[in-house]
C-alpha positions in Angstrom: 31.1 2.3 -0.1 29.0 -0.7 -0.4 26.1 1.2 -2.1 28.1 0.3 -5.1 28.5 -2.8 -4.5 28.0 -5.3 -7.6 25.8 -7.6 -5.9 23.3 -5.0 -4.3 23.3 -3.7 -8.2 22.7 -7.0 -9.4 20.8 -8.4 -7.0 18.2 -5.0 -5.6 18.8 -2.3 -7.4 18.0 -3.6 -10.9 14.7 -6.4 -9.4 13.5 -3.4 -7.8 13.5 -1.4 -10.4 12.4 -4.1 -13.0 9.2 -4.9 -10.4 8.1 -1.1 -9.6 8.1 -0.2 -13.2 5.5 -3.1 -13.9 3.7 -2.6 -10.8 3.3 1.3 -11.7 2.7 0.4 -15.3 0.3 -2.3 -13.9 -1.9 0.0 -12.1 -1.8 3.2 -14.3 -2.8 0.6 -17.0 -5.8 -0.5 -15.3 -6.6 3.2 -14.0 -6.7 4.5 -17.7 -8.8 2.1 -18.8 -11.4 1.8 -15.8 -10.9 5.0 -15.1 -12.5 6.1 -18.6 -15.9 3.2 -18.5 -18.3 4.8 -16.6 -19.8 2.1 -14.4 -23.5 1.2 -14.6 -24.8 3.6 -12.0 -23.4 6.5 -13.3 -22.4 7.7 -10.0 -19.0 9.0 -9.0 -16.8 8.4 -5.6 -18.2 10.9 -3.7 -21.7 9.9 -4.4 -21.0 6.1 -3.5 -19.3 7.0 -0.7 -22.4 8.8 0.4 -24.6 5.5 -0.8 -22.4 2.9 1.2 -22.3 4.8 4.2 -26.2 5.3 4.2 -26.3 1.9 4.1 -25.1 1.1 7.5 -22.1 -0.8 6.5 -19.6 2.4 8.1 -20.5 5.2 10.4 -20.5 8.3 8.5 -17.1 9.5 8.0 -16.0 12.7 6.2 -14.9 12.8 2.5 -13.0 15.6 1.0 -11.4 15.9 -2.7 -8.0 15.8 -2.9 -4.6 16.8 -5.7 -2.9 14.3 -7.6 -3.9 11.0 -9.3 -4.7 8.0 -7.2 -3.8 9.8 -3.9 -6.8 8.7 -2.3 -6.4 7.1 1.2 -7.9 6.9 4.6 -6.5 8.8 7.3 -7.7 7.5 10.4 -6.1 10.4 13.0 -8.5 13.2 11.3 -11.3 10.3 10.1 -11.8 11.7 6.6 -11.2 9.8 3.5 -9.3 11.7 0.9 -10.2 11.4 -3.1 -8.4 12.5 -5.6 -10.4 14.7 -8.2 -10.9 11.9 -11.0 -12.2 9.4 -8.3 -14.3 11.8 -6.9 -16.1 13.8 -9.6 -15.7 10.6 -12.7 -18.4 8.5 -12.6 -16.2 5.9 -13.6 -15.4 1.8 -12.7 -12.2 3.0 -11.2 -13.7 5.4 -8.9 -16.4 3.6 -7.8 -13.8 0.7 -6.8 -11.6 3.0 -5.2 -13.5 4.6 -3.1 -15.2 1.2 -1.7 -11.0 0.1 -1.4 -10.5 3.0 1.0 -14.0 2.8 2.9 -12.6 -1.0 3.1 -10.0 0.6 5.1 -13.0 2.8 7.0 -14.5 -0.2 7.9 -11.5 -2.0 9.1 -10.7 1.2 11.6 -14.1 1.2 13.0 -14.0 -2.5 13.8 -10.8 -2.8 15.0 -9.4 -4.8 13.0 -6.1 -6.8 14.3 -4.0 -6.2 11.2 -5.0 -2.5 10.9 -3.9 -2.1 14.0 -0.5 -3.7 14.1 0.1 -1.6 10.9 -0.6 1.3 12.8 1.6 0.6 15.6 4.1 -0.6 13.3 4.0 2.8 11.5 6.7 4.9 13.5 8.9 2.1 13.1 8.3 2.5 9.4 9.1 5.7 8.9 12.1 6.2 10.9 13.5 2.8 11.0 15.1 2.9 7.3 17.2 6.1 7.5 18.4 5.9 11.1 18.9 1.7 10.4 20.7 2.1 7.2 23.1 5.0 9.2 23.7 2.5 11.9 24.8 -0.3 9.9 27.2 1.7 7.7 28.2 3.2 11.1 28.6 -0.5 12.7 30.5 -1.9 9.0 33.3 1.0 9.2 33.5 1.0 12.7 34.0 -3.1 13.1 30.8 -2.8 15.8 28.6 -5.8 15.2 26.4 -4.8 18.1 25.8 -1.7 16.3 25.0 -3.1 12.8 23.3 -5.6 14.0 21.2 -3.0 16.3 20.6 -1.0 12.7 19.3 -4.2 10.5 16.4 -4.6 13.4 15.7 -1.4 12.9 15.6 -2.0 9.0 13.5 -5.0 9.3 10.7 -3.4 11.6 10.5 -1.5 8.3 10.1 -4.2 6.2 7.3 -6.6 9.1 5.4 -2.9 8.0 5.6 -3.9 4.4 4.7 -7.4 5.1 1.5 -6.5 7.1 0.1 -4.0 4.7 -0.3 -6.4 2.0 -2.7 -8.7 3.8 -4.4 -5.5 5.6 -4.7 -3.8 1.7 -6.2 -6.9 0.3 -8.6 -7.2 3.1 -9.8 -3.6 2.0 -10.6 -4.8 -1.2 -12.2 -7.5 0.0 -14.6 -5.3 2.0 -14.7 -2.9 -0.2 -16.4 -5.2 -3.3 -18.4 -6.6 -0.7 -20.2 -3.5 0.5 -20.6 -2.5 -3.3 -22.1 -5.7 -4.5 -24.8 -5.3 -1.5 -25.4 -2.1 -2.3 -26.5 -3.2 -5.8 -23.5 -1.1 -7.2 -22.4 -4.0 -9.1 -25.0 -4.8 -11.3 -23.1 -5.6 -14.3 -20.7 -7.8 -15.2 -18.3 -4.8 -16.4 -18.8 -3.4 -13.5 -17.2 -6.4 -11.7 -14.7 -7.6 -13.7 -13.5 -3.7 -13.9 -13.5 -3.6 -10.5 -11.4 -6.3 -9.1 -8.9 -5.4 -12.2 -8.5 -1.9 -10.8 -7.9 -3.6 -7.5 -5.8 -6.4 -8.6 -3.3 -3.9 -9.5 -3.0 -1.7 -7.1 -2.3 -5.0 -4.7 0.4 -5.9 -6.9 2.1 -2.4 -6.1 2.0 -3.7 -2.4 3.6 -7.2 -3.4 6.5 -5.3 -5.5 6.8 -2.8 -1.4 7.3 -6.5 0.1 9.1 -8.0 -2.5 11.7 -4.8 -2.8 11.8 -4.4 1.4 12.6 -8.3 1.5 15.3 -8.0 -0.9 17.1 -4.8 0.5 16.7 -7.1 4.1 18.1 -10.0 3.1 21.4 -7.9 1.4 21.9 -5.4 4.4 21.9 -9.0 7.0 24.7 -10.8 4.4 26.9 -7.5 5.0 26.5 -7.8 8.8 26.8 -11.5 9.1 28.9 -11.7 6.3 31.2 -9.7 7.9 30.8 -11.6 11.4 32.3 -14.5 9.5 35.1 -12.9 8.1 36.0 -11.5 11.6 
C-alpha cells in the first residue's frame, strides 16, 4: 500500500504534522493570552455583536452560545452566529476580535461577496471529494485504470481549490471585522489593536498550514498517477 510509502512519510505526513502543531500551538498561544486581557470596553462577544450590528454595518442576525473552545463560526443556512462560551460571556481582546472575525463573515453573506460564494459552492466538493477521490485513485493504481485515477485526483483537488479559497475569503473577515470594530470605537487602545490582529494573525496561519497540507497531499497523489502513466 502506498500509504506507507517513504516519500508520502517524508515528504506529507511529517510537514503536515510539523505545520499543524505550530499552527495550533500558534493560535491557542495567542487565545491564552488575549483571551485573559480584558479589552478596554469591558464588553464581551455577545454584547459587541449586539453594538456592531446596531450600528448598521450587518442586518441583525441571531447569536447563540455555543460548546467547545474557539468553535465560533457563521452558519449562513440557519443565519445565526455561534460563540463559544469564553468568547461570548469574557470580556476579553480575544472575544471581542472574534466575534467581529465571524460577523466579518456576516457581512460578507449579506453582500454577496464573490469568494464567499464560490466557497460555498465549492463546499460539497469539499466534503465528499477527499474520501470518495482517495478511493478512486487507489482503485484506478491497483486496477492499471488511469482514467479512473485520474477521475479521483480531480476529485481530490476540488478539495484542495476549497482550501485555497478560504484563505483569502478568512482574511477578508478579518479585514472586516477590525474594520467595523475600529468604527465602532471598540478599539480605543493600542492593546486593544495590537491584541486583536495577533488573535487574528493566528488563526489565518491555521488556514495557510489547510493550504499548505491540501497542496502537499495534491501534489503526491498526481506523482502516483502520472508517475505511474510513465512507467506504463
Amino acid at each position: 500500500m502506498f500509504y506507507w510509502d517513504p516519500n508520502y512519510l517524508l515528504f506529507v505526513m511529517l510537514p503536515t504534522l510539523v505545520i499543524t502543531g505550530l499552527a495550533q500551538m500558534w493560535i491557542q498561544s495567542a487565545y491564552r493570552k488575549w483571551g485573559q486581557t480584558a479589552n478596554s470596553r469591558s464588553v464581551n462577544g455577545q454584547q459587541t455583536a449586539q453594538i456592531l450590528m446596531r450600528s448598521g454595518s450587518i442586518e441583525p442576525i441571531s447569536v447563540e452560545v455555543t460548546g467547545g473552545q474557539l468553535s465560533d463560526h457563521f452558519d449562513p443556512q440557519r443565519g445565526v452566529v455561534r460563540l463559544s462560551q469564553g468568547v461570548a460571556m469574557q470580556p476579553s481582546v480575544a472575544a471581542m476580535a472574534v466575534t467581529a472575525h465571524e460577523l466579518g463573515h456576516v457581512q460578507q453573506h449579506q453582500q454577496n461577496s464573490l469568494l464567499m460564494g464560490l466557497r460555498t459552492a465549492l463546499l460539497p466538493g469539499a466534503r465528499f471529494g477527499p474520501s470518495i477521490g482517495i478511493l478512486l485513485i487507489i482503485a484506478g493504481l491497483f486496477l492499471n485504470a488511469t482514467g479512473l485515477a485520474t477521475i479521483g485526483l480531480i476529485l481530490f483537488a476540488g478539495a484542495t481549490l476549497f482550501t485555497v479559497v478560504t484563505l483569502p475569503v478568512e482574511l477578508d473577515a478579518s479585514r472586516r471585522g477590525l474594520k467595523m470594530l475600529e468604527q465602532n470605537g471598540l478599539l480605543a487602545t493600542a492593546q486593544d489593536r495590537s491584541g486583536s490582529r495577533a488573535i487574528l494573525t493566528a488563526a489565518a496561519f491555521t488556514y495557510v498550514a489547510a493550504v499548505f497540507t491540501s497542496l502537499l497531499t495534491l501534489m503526491y497523489y498526481a506523482s502516483l498517477v502520472f508517475g505511474g502513466n510513465r512507467r506504463n
